[in-house]
C-alpha positions in Angstrom: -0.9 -32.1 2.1 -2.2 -28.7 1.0 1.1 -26.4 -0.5 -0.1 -23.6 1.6 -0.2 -25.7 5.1 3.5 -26.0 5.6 3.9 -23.7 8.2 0.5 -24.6 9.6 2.2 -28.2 9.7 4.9 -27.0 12.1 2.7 -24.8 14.3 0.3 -27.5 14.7 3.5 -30.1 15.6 4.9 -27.6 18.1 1.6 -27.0 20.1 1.5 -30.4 19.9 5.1 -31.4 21.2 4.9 -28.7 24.4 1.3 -30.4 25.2 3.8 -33.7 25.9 6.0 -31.8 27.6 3.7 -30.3 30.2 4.5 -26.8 30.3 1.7 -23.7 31.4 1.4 -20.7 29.8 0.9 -23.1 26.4 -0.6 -21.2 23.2 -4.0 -21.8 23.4 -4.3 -22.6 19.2 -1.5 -23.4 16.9 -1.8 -20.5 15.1 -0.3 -18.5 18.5 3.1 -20.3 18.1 5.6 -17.8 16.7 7.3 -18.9 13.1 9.7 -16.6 11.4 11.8 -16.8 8.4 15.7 -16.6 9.2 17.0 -13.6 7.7 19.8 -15.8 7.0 18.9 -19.1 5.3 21.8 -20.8 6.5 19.9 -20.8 10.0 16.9 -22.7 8.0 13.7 -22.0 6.5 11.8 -21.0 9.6 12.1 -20.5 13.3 10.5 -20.7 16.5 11.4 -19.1 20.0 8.7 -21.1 21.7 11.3 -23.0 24.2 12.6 -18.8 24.8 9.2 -18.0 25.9 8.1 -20.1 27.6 11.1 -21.5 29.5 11.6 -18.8 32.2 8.1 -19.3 33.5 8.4 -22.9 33.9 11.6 -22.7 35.3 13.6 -24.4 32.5 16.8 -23.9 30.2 15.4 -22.9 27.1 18.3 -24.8 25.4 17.3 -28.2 27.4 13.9 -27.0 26.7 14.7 -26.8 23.2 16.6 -30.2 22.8 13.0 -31.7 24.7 10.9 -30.4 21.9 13.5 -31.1 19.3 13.3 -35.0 19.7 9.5 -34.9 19.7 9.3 -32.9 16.8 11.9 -35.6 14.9 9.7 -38.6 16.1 6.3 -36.7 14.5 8.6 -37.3 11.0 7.0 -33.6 9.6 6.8 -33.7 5.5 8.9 -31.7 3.9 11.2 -31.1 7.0 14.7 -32.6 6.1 16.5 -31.4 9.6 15.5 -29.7 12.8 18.1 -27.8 15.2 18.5 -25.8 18.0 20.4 -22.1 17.8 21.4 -19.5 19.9 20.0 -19.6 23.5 17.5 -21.9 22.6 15.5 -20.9 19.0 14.4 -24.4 17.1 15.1 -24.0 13.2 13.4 -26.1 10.9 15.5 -27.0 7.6 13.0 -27.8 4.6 13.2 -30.2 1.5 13.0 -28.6 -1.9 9.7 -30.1 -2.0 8.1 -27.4 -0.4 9.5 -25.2 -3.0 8.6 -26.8 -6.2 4.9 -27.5 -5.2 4.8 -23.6 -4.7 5.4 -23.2 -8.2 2.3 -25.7 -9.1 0.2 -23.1 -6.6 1.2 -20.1 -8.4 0.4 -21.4 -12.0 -2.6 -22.7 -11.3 -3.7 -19.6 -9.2 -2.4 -16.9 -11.8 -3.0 -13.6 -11.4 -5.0 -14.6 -8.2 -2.1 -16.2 -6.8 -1.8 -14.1 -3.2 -5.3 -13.7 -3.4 -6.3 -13.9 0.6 -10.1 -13.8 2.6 -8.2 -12.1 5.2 -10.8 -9.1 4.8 -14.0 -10.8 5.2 -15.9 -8.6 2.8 -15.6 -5.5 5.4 -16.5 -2.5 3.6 -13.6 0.2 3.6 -13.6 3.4 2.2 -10.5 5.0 1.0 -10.5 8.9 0.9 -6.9 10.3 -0.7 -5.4 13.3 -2.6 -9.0 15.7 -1.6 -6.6 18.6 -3.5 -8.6 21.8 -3.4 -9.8 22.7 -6.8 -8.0 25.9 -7.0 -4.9 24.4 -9.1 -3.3 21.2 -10.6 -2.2 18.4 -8.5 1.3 18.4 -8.1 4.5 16.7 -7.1 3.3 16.8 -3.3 0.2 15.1 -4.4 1.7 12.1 -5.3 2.7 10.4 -2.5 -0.7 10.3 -1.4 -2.2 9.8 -4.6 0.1 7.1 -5.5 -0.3 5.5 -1.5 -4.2 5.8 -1.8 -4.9 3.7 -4.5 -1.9 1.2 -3.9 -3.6 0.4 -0.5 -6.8 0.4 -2.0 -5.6 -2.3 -4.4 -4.3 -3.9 -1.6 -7.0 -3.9 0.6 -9.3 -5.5 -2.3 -6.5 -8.4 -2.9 -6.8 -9.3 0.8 -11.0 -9.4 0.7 -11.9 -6.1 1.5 -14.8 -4.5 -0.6 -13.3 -1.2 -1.1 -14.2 2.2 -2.5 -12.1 5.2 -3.8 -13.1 8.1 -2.8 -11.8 12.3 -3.9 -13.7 14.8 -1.1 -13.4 18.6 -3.1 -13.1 20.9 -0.6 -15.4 23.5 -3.1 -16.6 25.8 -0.2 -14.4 28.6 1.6 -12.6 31.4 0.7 -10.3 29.6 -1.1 -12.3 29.3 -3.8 -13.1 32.9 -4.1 -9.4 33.5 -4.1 -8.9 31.3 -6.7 -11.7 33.2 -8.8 -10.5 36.7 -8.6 -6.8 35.5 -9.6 -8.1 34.0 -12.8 -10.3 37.3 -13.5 -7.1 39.3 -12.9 -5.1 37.2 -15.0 -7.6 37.3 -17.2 -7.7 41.1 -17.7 -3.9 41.7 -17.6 -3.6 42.3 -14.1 -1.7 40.9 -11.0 -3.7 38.3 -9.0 -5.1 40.3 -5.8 -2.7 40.5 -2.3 -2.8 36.8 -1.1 -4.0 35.3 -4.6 -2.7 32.3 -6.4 0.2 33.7 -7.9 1.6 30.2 -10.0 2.3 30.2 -13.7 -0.4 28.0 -14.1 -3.0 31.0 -13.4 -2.1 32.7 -16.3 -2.2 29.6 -18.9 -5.6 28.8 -17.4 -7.0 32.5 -17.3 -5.7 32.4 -21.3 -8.2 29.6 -21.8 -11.4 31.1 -19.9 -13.9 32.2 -22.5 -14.8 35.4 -22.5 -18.1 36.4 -20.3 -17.6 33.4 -18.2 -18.0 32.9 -14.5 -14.6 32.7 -13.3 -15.5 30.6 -10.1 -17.6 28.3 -11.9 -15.5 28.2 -15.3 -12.3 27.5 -12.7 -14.0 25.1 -10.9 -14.8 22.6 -13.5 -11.5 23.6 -15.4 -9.4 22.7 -12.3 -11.6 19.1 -11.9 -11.1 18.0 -15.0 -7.3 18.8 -15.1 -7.4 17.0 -11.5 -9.0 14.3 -12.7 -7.4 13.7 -16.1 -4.0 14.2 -14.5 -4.7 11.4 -11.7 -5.8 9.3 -14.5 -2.7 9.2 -16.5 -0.8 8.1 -12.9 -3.2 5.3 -12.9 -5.5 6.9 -10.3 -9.0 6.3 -10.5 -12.0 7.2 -8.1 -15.0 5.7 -7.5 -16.8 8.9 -6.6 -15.9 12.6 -6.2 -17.5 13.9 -3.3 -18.6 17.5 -3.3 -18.6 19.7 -0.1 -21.1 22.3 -2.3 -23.4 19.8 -2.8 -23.3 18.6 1.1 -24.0 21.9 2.1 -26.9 22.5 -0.5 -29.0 19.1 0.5 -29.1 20.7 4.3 -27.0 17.8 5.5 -24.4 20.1 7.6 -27.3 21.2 9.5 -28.8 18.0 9.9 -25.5 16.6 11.5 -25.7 19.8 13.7 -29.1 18.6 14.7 -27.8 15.3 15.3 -25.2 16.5 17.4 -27.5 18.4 19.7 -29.8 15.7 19.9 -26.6 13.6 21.0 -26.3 16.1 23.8 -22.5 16.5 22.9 -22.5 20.0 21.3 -23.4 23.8 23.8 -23.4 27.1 23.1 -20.9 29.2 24.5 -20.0 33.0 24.3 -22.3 33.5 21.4 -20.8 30.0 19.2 -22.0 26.4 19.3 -19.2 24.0 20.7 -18.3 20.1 20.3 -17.6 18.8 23.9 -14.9 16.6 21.9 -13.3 16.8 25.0 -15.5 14.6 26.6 -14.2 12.0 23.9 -9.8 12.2 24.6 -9.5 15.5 22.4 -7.1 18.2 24.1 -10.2 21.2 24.1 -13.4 21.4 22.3 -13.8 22.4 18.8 -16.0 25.2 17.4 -18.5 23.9 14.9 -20.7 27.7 14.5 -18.8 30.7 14.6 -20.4 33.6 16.8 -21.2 35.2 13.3 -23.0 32.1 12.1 -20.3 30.7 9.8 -19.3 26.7 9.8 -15.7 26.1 11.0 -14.4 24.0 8.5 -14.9 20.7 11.2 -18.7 20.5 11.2 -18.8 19.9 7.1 -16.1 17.5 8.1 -18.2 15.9 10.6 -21.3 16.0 8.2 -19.1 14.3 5.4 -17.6 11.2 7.5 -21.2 11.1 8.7 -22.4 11.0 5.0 -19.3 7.9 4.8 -21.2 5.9 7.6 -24.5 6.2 6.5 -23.6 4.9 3.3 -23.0 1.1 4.5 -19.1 2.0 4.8 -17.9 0.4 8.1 -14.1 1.4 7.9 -13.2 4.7 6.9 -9.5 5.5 6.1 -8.6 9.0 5.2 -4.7 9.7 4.1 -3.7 13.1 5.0 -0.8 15.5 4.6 1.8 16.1 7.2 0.0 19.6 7.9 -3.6 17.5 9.3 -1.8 15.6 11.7 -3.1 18.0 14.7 -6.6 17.9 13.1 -6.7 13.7 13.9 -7.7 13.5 17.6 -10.5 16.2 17.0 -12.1 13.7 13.6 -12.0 11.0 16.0 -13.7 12.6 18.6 -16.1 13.7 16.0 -16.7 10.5 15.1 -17.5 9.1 18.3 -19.6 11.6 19.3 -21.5 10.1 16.6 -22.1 7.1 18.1 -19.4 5.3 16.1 -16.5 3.5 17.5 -13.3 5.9 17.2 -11.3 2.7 15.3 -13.4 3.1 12.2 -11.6 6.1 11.2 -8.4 5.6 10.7 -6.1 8.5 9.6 -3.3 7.7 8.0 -0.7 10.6 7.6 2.1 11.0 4.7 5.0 12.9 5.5 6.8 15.5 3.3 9.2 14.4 -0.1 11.5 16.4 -1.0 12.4 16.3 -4.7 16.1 16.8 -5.9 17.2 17.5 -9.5 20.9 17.7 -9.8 21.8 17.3 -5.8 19.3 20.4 -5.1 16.0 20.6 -4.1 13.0 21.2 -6.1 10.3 23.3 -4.2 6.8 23.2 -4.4 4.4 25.6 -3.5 1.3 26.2 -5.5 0.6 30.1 -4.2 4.2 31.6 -4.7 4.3 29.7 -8.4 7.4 27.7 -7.7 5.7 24.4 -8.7 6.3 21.0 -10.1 3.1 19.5 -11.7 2.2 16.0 -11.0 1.6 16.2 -15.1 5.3 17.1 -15.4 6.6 14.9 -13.4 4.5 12.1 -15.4 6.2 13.5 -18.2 9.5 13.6 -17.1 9.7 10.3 -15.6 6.9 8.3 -16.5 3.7 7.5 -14.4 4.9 3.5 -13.3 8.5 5.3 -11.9 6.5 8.2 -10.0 4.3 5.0 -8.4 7.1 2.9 -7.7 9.2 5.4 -6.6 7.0 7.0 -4.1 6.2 3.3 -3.0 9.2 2.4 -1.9 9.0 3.5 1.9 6.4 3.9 4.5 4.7 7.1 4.2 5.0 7.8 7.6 8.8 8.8 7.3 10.5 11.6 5.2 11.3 10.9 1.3 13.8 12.0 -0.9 13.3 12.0 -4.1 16.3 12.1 -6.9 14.5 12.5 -10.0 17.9 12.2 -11.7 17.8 8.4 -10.6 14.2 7.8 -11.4 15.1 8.2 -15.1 18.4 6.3 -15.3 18.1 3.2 -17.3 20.8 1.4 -14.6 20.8 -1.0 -12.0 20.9 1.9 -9.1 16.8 2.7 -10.3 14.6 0.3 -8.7 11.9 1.0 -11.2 14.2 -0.2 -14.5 15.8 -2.8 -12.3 12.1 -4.5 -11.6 10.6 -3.7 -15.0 14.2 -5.5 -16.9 13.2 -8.7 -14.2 9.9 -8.9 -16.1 10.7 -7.8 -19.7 13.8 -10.9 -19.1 11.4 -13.4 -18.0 9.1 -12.0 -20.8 12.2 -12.5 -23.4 12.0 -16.4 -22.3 8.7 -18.0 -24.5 9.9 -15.3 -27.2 13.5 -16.5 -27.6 12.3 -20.1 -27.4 9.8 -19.7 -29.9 12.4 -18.3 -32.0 14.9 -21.1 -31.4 12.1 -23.9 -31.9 12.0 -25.3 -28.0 8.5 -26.4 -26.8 7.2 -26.3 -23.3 5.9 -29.0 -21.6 2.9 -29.1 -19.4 3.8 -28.5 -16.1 2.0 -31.8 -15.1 4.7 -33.8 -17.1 7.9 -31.8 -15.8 10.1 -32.8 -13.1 10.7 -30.3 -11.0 12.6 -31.6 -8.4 15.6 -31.1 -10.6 15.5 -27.8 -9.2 18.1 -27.5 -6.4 20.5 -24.7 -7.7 20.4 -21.8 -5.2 19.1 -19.7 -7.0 16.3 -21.5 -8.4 15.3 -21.9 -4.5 15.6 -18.1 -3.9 13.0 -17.6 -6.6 10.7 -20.0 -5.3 11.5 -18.7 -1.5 10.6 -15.3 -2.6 7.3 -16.7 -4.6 6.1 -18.2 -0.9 5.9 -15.3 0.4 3.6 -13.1 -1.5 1.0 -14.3 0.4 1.6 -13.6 3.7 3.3 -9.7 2.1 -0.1 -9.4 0.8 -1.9 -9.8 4.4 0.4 -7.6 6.4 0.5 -5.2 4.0 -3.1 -5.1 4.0 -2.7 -5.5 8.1 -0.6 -2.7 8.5 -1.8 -0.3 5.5 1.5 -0.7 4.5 1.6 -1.3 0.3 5.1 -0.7 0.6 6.0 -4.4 2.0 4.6 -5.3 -1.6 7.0 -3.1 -3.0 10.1 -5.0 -1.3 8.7 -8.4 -2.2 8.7 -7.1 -5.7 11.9 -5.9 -5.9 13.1 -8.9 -3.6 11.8 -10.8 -6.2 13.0 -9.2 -8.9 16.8 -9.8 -7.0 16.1 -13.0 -7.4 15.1 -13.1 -11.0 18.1 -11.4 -11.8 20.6 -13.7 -10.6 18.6 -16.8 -11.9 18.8 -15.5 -15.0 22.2 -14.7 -15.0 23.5 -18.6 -13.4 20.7 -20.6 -14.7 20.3 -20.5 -18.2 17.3 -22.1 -19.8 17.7 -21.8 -23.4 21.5 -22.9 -23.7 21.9 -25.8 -25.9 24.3 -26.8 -22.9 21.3 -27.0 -20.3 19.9 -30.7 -20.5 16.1 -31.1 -21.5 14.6 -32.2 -18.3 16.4 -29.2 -16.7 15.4 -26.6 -19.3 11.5 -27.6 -18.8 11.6 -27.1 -15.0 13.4 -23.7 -15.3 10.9 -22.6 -18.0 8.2 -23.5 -15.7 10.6 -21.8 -13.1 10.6 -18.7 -15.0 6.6 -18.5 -16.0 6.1 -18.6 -12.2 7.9 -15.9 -11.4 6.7 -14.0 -14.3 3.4 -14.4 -12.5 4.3 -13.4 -9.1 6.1 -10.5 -10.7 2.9 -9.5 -12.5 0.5 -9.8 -9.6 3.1 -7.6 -7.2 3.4 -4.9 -9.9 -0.2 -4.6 -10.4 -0.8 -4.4 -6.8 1.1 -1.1 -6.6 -0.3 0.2 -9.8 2.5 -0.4 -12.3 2.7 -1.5 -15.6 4.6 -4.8 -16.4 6.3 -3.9 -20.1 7.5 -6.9 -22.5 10.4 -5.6 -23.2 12.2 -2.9 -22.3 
């Protein structure tokens, strides 16, 4: 039996057993019976509320119900299932040999760093659009949640068979640009930036390198890009294309979607502008895409660009915003339907605020007034693998804070030194043994069902897992489930290392060689989790 068809085993025995008992309302494929891991497991391995579901409508007890489909699932003698029970009002819990455990570690060696690896994604082509920071200043702390979310998912999305592109959209158009320009040529010549100008610290250090005679808008421009884009780079942040709005606008492509549009018959002029009817597709009014002075509202560029996306082969488009866009999503996706294209292939994902602390107070960020922390400082101050893990560890979708005090502790309380000391222990193991003249074994000649310590099974437990993380948090554009499996992981690490020694003369021979093979598994796992969220895996810390 294949390692990874346990739980298929069970589902396909429980569809199976309610067939015998003759119940309606039956799922119509094993793979529609609900299993769950216990969060406690005492209560087993995995669950089902099948007899819960399905007893009401029949008109059963879902405890006799669950006693029924007990006894047939004991006759069906299920490999690798040691014990089946009924709990609570009538849940069946499936106790497992460690069987299925130590075959899982087989998987994971022979799969390497492609163990999690899934088809889920079919080859769909998604394209990724994050950080889109104006070039008008460095990326900074605020940028990084997105940054760091961005190219997390897209690693994510890739694991799970996606074909994925990265993807940086520079807002170079508008008067932001031009504001940008005359505070560097103020700067420049001694003077205060102009009422409304870009007053940060940062203006002045870059006005100080702006040669003489040059254009400040261009010279800014391509200053600020590069900084952008070497910045991004050391956080581990790479794109596969920097999209320019300038360039949109000079091919003629905004025009041509406006044309598009009309031909569409879901634009009108009205009182002197030209209108989307986005109301026709769930949005609360229609938009202006032509102001009555002929000037582009900044949606029909938008429009133009995720147009640009579509035509481009790119059949999912996912675009991660700031908390300040989240009125501008129904409008996009009625843009995008008025372009023939079904609203669910934009999806808009939307990262709430952080709010940095140093010393129990907050840190503000604000990239006009000048009181700003750099994404490059930041890196500096705490390293680019604890900015990514750190703003990994919740869903973007609620509130962070941020104790950058933490972030560089080297204690147990910092999630990013207690996951990197998991790895740089598990490291320590071939080193040490070298050192002390042990040899592995080939796994193929170790017996691993010596492994029955609890916390040897809470390694492998975790090491099941990854998989399935890997498709919901592909599922749910959710990296931060891999971030919990690693540090669940590492949890478990920890406490094997400290009750299950390898390398003590005291551990017998046989025992040593499974744990070593144990530890090399997990080392994997560990390896493949980190480099899904874009962190580094050191040998030592």
């Amino acid at each position: 039996m294949p390692v990874d068809s346990v739980e298929n085993t069970i589902r396909t025995a429980v569809a199976t057993a309610l067939g015998e008992v003759g119940l309606e309302g039956l799922p119509s494929r094993p793979a529609e019976v609900h299993l769950e891991r216990p969060a406690n497991p005492d209560h087993g391995d995995f669950s089902t509320n099948v007899a819960l579901a399905l007893a009401k409508r029949n008109g059963r007890n879902p405890r006799e119900l669950a006693a029924e489909l007990v006894g047939l699932l004991e006759a069906a003698d299920l490999a690798h299932v040691e014990g089946i029970e009924i709990a609570g009002p009538g849940f069946v819990n499936f106790r497992l040999a460690p069987t299925w455990l130590h075959e899982r570690i087989g998987l994971v060696v022979a799969e390497g760093s492609g163990y999690g690896r899934s088809g889920m994604g079919g080859g769909r082509r998604v394209l990724v659009e994050f950080v889109s920071a104006n070039p008008t200043g460095p990326v900074h702390a605020g940028h990084a949640r997105g940054a760091t979310y961005g190219d997390a998912l897209a690693r994510v999305l890739e694991f799970a068979g996606f074909e994925v592109g990265r993807e940086f959209y520079i807002n170079d158009r508008g008067v932001q640009m031009k504001t940008y320009a005359d505070s560097l040529a103020a700067r420049a010549a001694g003077e205060d930036p102009p009422e409304g100008g870009y007053m940060g610290a940062y203006i002045s250090e870059w006005a100080s390198e702006m040669p003489e005679g040059a254009d400040p808008l261009e010279w800014g421009y391509e200053f600020a890009l590069a900084e952008q884009r070497r910045v991004l780079g050391a956080l581990n942040v790479e794109f596969d294309r920097w999209f320019s709005e300038r360039d949109m606008v000079a091919t003629g492509a905004i025009e041509t979607t406006l044309e598009d549009l009309r031909d569409r018959g879901v634009v009108e002029d009205r009182d002197g502008a030209v209108w989307l009817r986005s109301t026709d597709y769930g949005d609360d009014k229609d938009r202006v895409l032509v102001k009555s002075d002929g000037e582009f509202t900044y949606l029909l560029p938008d429009i133009a660009y995720h147009r640009d996306k579509f035509s481009r082969g790119w059949q999912l488009l996912v675009n991660v915003w700031g908390a300040d866009h989240h009125g501008y999503v129904p409008r996009m996706k009625a843009a995008v339907q008025s372009l023939g294209h079904d609203p669910d292939d934009l999806e808009v994902v939307i990262t709430q605020l952080v709010r940095l602390e140093r010393e129990g107070s907050e840190v503000k960020i604000s990239k006009r007034s000048g009181d700003l922390v750099t994404l490059e400082e930041l890196i500096d101050e705490v390293g680019a693998d604890a900015v990514r893990l750190t703003y990994l560890l919740q869903s973007v979708d609620s509130p962070q804070t941020v104790d950058l005090d933490l972030i560089v502790a080297q204690s147990n309380e910092n999630p990013v030194f207690y996951v990197q000391m998991a790895n740089a222990r598990l490291n320590s193991i071939d080193r040490v043994a070298t050192e002390r003249g042990f040899e592995r074994l080939p796994l193929a000649g170790v017996d691993l069902s010596v492994l029955t310590h609890e916390r040897e099974l809470a390694v492998m437990r975790v090491l099941h897992e990854l998989p399935a993380v890997v498709e919901l948090a592909a599922r749910e554009r959710a990296p931060h489930k891999v971030t919990t499996w690693v540090r669940e992981l590492a949890g478990a690490v920890h406490g094997f290392y400290h009750d299950c020694p390898i390398l003590s003369p005291d551990t017998p021979e046989e025992l040593r060689q499974a744990r070593w093979w144990l530890a090399e598994s997990a080392r994997i796992g560990l390896r493949v989790g980190l480099d899904l969220l874009g962190v580094s895996a050191p040998e030592a810390m």
